[in-house]
VOMARLUM-244272 format. One record per residue (C-alpha): residue number from 1; y negated, x negated, z negated. Coordinates in steps of 0.5 Angstrom, whole numbers, padded with zeros to 4 digits. Last residue first. Layout:
N
+-------+-------+-------+-------+
| gukol |    yy |    xx |    zz |
+-------+-------+-------+-------+
|   NUM |     Y |     X |     Z |
...
+-------+-------+-------+-------+
# end
This chain:
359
+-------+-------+-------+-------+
| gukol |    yy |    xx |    zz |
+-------+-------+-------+-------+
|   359 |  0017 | -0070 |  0094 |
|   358 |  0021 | -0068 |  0088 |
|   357 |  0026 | -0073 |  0085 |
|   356 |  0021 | -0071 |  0078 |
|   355 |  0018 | -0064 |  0078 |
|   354 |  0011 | -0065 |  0081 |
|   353 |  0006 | -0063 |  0076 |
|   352 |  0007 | -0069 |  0071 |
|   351 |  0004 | -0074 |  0076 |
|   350 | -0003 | -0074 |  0072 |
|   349 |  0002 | -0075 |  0066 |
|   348 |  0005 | -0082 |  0069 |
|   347 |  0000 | -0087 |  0067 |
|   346 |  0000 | -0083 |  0060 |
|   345 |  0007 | -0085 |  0059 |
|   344 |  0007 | -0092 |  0062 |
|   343 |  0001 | -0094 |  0057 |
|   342 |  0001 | -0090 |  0051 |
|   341 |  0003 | -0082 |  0049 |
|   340 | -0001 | -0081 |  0042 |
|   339 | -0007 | -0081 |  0045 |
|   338 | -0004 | -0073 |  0046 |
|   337 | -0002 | -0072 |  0041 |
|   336 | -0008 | -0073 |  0037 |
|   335 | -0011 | -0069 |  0043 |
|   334 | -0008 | -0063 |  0041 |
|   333 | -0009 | -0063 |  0033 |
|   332 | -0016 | -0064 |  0035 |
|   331 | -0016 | -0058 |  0039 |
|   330 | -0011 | -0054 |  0033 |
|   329 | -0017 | -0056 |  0027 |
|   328 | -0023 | -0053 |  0033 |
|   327 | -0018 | -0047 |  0033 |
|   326 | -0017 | -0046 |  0026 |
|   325 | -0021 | -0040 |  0025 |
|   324 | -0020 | -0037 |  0018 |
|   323 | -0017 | -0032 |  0012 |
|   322 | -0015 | -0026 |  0017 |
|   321 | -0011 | -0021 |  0012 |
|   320 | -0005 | -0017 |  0013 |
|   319 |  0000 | -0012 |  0010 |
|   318 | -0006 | -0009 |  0006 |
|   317 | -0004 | -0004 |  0001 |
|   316 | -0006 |  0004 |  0002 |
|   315 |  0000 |  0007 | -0002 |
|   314 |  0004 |  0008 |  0004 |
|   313 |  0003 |  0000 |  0006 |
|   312 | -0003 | -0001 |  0011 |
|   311 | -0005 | -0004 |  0017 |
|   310 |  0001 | -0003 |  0020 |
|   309 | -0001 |  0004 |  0023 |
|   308 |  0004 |  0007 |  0028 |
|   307 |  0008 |  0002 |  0027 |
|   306 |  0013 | -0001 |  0033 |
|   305 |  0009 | -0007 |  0034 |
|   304 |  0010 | -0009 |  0025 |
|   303 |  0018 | -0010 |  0027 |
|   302 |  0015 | -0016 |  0030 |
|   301 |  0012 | -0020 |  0025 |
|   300 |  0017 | -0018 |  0020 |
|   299 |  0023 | -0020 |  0024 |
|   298 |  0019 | -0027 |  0026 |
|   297 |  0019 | -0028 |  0018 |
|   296 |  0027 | -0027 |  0018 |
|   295 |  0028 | -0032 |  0024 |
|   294 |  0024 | -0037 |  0020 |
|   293 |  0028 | -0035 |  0014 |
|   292 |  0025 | -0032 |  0007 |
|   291 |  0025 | -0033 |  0001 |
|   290 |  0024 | -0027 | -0005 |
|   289 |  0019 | -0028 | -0009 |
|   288 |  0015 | -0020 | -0007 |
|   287 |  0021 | -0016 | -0005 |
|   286 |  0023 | -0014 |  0001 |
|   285 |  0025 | -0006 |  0002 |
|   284 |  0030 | -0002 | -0001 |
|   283 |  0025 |  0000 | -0008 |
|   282 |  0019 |  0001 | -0004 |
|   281 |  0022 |  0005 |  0003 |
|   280 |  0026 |  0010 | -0003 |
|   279 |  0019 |  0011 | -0006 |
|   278 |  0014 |  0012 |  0000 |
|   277 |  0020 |  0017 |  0003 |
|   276 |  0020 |  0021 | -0005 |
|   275 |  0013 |  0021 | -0004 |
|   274 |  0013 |  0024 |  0003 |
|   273 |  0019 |  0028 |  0001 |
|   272 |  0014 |  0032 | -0005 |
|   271 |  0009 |  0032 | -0001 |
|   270 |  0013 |  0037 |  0005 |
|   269 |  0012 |  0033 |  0012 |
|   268 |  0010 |  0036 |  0018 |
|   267 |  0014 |  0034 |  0024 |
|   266 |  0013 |  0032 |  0031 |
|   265 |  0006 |  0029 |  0030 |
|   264 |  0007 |  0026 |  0023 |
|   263 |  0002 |  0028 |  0019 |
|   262 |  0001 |  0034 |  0013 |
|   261 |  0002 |  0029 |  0008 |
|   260 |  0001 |  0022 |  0010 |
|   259 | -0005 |  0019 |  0006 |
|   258 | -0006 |  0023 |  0000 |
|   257 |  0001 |  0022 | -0001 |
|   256 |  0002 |  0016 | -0001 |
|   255 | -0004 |  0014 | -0005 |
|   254 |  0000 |  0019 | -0010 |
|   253 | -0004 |  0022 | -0015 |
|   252 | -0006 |  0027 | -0012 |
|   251 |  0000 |  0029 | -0009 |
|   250 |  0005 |  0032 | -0014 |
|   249 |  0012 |  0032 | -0016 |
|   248 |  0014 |  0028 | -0011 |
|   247 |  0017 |  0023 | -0016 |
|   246 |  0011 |  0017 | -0015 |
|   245 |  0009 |  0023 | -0020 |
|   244 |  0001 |  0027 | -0022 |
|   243 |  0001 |  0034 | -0020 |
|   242 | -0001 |  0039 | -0014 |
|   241 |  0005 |  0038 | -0010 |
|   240 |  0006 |  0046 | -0009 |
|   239 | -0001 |  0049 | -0008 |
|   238 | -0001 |  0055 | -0015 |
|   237 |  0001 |  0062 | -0017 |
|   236 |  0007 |  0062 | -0017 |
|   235 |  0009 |  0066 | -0011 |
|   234 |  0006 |  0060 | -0007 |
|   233 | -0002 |  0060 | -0005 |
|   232 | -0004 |  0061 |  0002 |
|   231 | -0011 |  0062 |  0002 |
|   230 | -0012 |  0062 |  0010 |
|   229 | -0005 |  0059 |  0013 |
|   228 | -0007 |  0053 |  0016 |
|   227 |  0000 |  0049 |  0018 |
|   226 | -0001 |  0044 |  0010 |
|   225 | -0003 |  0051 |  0007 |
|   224 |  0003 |  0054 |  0009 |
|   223 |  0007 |  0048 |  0007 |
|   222 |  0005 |  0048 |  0001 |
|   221 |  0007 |  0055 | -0001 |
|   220 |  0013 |  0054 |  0001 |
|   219 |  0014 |  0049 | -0004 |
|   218 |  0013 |  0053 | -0009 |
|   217 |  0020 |  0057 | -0009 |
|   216 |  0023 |  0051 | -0010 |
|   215 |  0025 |  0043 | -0010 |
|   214 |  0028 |  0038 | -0014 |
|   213 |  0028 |  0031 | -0012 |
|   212 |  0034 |  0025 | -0014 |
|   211 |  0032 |  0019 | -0015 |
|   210 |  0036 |  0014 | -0011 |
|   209 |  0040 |  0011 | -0015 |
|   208 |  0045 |  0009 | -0011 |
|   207 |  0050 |  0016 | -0014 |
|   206 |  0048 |  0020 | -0007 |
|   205 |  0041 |  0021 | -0011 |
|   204 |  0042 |  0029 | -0008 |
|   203 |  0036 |  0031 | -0004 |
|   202 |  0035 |  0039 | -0002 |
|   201 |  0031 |  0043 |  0002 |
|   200 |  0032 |  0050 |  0000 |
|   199 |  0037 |  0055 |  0003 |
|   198 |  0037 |  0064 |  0003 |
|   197 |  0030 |  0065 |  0002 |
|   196 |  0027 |  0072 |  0003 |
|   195 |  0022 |  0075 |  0007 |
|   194 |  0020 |  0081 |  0008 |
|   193 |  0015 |  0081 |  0001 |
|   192 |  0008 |  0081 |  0003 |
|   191 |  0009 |  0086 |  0009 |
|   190 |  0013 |  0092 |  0006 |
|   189 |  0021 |  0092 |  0007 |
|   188 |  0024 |  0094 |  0012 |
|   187 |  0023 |  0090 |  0017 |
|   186 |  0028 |  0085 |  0012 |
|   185 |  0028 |  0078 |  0015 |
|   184 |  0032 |  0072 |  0012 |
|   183 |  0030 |  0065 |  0011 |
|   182 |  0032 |  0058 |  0012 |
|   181 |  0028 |  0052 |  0009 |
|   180 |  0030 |  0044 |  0009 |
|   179 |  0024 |  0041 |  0012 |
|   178 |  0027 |  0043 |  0020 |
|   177 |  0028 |  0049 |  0018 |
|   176 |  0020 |  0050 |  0015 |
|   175 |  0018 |  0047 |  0023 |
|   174 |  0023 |  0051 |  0026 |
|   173 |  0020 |  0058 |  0023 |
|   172 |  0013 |  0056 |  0025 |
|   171 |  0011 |  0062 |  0027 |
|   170 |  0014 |  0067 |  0022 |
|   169 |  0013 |  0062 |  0017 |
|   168 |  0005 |  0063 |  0018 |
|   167 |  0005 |  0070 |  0018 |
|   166 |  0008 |  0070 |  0011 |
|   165 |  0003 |  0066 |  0009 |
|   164 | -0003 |  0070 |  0011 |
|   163 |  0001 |  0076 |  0008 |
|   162 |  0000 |  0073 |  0002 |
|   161 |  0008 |  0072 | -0001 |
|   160 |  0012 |  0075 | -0006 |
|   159 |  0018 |  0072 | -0004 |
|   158 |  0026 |  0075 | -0005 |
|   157 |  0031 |  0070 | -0007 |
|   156 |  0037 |  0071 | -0003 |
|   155 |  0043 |  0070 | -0007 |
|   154 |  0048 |  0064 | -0007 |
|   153 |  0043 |  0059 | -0006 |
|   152 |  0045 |  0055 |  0000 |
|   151 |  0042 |  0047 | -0001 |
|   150 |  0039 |  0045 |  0005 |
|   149 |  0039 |  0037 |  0007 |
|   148 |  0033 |  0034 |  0010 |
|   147 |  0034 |  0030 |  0016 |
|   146 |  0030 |  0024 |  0015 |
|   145 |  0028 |  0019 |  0022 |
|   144 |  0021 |  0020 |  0023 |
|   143 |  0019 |  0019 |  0016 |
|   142 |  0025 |  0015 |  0014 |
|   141 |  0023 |  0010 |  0020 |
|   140 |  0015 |  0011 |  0018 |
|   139 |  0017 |  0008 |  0011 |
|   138 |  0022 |  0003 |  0012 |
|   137 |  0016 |  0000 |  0017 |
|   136 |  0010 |  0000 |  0012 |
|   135 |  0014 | -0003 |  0007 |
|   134 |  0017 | -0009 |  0011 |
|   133 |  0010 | -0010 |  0012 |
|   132 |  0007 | -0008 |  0004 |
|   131 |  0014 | -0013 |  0002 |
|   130 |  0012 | -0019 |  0007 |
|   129 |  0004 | -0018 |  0005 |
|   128 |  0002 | -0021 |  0012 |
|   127 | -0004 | -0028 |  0012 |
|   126 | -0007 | -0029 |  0018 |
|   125 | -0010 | -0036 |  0022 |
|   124 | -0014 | -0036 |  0028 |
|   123 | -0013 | -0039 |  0033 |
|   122 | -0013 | -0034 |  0040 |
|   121 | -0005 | -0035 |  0040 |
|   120 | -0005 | -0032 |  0034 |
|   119 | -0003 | -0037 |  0027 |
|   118 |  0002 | -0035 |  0022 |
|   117 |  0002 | -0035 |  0014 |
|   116 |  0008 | -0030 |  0011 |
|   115 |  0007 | -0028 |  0004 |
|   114 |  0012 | -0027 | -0002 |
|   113 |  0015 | -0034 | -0004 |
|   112 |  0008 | -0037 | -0005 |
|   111 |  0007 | -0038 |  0002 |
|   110 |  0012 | -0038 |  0007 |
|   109 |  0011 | -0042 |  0014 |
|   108 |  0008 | -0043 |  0020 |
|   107 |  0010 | -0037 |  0024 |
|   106 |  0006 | -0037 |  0031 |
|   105 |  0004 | -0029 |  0033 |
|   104 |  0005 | -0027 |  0040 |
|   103 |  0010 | -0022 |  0039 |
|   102 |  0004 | -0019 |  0033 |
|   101 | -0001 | -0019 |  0038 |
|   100 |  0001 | -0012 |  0041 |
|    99 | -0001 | -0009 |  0034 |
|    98 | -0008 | -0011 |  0036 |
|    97 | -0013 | -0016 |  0032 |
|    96 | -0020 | -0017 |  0033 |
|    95 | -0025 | -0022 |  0029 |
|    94 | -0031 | -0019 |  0028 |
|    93 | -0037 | -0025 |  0027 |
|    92 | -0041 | -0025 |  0021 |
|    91 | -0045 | -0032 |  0021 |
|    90 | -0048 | -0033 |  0014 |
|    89 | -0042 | -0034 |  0011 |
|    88 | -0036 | -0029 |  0010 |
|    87 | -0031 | -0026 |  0017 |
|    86 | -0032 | -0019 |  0018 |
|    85 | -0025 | -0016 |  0019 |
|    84 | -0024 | -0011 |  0025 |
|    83 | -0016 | -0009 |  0026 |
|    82 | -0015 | -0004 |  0033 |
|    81 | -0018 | -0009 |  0036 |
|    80 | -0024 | -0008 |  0041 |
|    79 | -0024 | -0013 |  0048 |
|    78 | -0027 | -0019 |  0047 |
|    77 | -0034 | -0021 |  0047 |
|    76 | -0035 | -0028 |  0051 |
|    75 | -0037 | -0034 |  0046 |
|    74 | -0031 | -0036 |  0045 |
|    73 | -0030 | -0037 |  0052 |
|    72 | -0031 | -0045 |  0052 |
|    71 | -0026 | -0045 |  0046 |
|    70 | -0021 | -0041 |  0049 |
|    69 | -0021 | -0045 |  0055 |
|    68 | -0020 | -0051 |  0052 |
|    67 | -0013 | -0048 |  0048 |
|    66 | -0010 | -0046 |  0053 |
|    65 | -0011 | -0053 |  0056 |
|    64 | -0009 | -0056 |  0051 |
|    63 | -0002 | -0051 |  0051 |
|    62 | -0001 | -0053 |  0058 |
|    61 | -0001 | -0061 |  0057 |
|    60 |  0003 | -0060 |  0050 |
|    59 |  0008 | -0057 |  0055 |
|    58 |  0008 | -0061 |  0061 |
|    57 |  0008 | -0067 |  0056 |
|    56 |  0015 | -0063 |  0053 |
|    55 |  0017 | -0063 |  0060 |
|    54 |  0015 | -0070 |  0063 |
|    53 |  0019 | -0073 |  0056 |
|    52 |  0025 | -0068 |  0059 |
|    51 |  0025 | -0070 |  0066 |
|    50 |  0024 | -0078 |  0063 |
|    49 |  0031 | -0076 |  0059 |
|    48 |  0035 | -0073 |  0065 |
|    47 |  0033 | -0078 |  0069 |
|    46 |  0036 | -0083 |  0065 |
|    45 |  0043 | -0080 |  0064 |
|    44 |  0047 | -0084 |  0058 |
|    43 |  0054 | -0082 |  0060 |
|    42 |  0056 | -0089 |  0056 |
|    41 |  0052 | -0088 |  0051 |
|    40 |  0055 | -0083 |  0048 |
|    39 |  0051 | -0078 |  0044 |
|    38 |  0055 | -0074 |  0040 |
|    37 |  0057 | -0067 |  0041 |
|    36 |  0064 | -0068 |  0041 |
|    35 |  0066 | -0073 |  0037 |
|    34 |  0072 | -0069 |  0033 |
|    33 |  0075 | -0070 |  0040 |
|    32 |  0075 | -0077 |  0041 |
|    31 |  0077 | -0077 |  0035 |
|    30 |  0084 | -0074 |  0036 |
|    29 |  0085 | -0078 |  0043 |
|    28 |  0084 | -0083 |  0040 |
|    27 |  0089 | -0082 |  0035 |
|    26 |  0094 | -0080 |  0040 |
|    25 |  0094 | -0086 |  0043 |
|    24 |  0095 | -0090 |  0036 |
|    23 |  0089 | -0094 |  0032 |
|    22 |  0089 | -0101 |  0031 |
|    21 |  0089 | -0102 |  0023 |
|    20 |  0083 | -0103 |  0021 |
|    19 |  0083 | -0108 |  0015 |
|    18 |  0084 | -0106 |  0008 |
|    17 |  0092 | -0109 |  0007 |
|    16 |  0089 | -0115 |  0007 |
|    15 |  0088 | -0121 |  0013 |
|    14 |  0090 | -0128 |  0012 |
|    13 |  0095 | -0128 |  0018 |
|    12 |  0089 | -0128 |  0022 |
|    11 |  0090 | -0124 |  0030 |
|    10 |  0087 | -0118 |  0029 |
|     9 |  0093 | -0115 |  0032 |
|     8 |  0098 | -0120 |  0029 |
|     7 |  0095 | -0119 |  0023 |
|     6 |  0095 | -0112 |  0022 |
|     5 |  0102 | -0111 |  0024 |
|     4 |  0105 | -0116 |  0018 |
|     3 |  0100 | -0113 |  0013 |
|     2 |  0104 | -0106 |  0014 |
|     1 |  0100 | -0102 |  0009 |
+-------+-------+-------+-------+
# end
């Protein structure tokens, strides 16, 4: 420390060497930009500020006035939801709810570590199942999504089929290509046993865990009877799928499957991969204690507009529920609010309809 220089800049020869010392030029110019973002009351814009104080007294005014009016029309019938809920109390009332609904939802926070709260812009106040909603959506995108990988035997395996069932593949021959069959066709050969089967779908665990799922012979079967195929039954005697196993080996007792077998629209899916989907969306979705981001729970929320059914997850668990109307809460809020603006700022809140310097 130069003492000797700090004292004639300061002007006292008693100053130590703590003192600050004058800074050089090109030190100014270093802390000037370190300070970039910072207010700097010299470049205080006043008008600026009063355009911004009017902006956000706009904005409270817009949003009480949308909330006025929803209160006066509570009494009109809305349009009818895809979701109904009756609220409990002596007074039931339906409480309506579309998927478009879901971009205009207002994120409150988390709750619990494993629920989203968000309000409407009608006021009511829902609480969503962050692992059954992104559940839902990870399981529609695999259902539509999925190319089922085929598996070449090394012969044909010949199939003893009804002849109901052997119809049914000749039909709908792209829709068991696209569930992973392939077949070959003998002319020759009597009815029931004119088709052999030279792949089969196949689902490898791919080393990431994924549990893998076998299929056979049987599976054709299963599909005849999904596409309505008259007595269709598979050349081992039994519908495929007809155990117990989240694995694929059976629907009925598989929520999963029981709901989402045999629909789909552009494609119809076997009971095995439809569990096998239900599984895998599960395991790779967001789980129940994690945390959450704003921007995150905002993704949950807006994912669920592209669901065909967000309702639900694929074993039938509730993504949302209403749990009450908070709009007479949210009017008072607003008119807090506002009483909280005094003397000028409530002078000039008639005005605030004209953009300021305008005439």
């Amino acid at each position: 420390c130069d003492k000797e220089n700090i004292s004639s800049a300061v002007g006292n020869d008693d100053s130590d060497c703590d003192a600050p010392a004058i800074t050089h030029p090109d030190e100014k110019e270093e802390l000037s930009q370190s300070t970039k973002g910072e207010v700097v009351w010299g470049n205080f814009d006043t008008v600026q500020v009063i355009q911004q104080s009017r902006s956000a007294r706009l904005s409270l005014a817009h949003r009480r006035n949308h909330l006025r009016r929803l209160s006066s029309n509570r009494h009109k019938s809305g349009d009818k939801g895809e979701y109904e809920e009756q609220q409990e109390g002596s007074e039931k009332k339906t409480v309506n709810l579309t998927k478009d609904d879901f971009l205009t939802m207002t994120v409150i926070g988390q709750f619990n570590l494993g629920f989203v709260l968000a309000t409407g812009e009608d006021g009511q106040l829902w609480i969503l199942d962050q692992h059954a909603c992104d559940e839902i959506y990870n399981f529609e995108k695999l259902y539509r999504e999925t190319k089922v990988h085929e598996q070449k035997l090394i012969a044909p395996l010949p199939l003893e089929l009804s002849p109901s069932e052997e119809n049914c593949v000749l039909e709908n021959m792209a829709m068991f290509e696209k569930n992973g069959f392939r077949f070959s066709f003998d002319e020759t050969k009597p009815p029931r046993h004119r088709l052999c089967l030279t792949a089969l779908p196949h689902s490898g665990s791919g080393g990431d865990g994924k549990k893998a799922v076998q299929f056979g012979p049987e599976d054709v079967g299963a599909l005849c009877a999904m596409l309505g195929a008259d007595g269709a039954c598979s050349s081992s005697g039994c519908i495929a799928g007809s155990g117990t196993g989240a694995d694929g080996a059976g629907s009925m007792g598989n929520n999963a499957v029981r709901r989402h077998a045999g629909v789909g629209g552009a494609i119809i899916r076997l009971p095995k991969a439809v569990a096998m989907f239900a599984s895998r969306a599960c395991r790779s979705s967001i789980m129940i204690g994690e945390p959450l981001s704003y921007a995150k729970m905002e993704g949950i929320l807006h994912k669920l507009r592209d669901v065909d059914q967000p309702w639900n997850c694929p074993h039938g668990r509730p993504t949302i529920r209403h749990v009450r109307d908070l709009l007479d809460q949210l009017l008072e809020d607003e008119k807090v609010s506002a009483e909280r603006f005094t003397g000028a700022g409530l002078a000039v809140l008639s005005q605030d309809s004209q953009p300021y310097g305008s005439e």
